[in-house]
Phi, psi and omega in degrees: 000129166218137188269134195267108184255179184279121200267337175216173177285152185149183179263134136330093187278302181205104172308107195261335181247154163263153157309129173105323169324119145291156219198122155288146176288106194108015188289154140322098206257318180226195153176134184286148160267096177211138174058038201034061197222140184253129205234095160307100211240119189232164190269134162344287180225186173289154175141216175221180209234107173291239191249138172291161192210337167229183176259168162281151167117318191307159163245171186228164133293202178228110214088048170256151177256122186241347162199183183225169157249142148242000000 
């Protein structure tokens, strides 16, 4: 199991994967918006996407736990 944290502060811009998803390693799961910069946030490893934790739209901190992969 592995957990996707947030690498900066900023908003959720777009969710590319659901709960439930299989998931490649480096895939794309969402992307953050900070500093008007589009932030690509991929899974760790392979396997499939437990749970989402946020929405499009949220704003986050940095180090937020935003899905988990198993």
């Amino acid at each position: 199991m592995a957990d996707i944290l947030a690498p900066m502060s900023g908003n959720i811009w777009k969710i590319l994967a659901g709960e439930g998803d299989p998931v490649a390693e480096d895939q794309e799961i969402l992307i953050m918006e900070a500093m008007k910069m589009e932030i690509p946030v991929t899974a760790p490893q392979k396997g499939r996407l437990a749970s989402l934790k946020v929405k499009e739209g949220d704003p986050v901190e940095a180090e937020t736990l935003l899905a988990v992969v198993e």
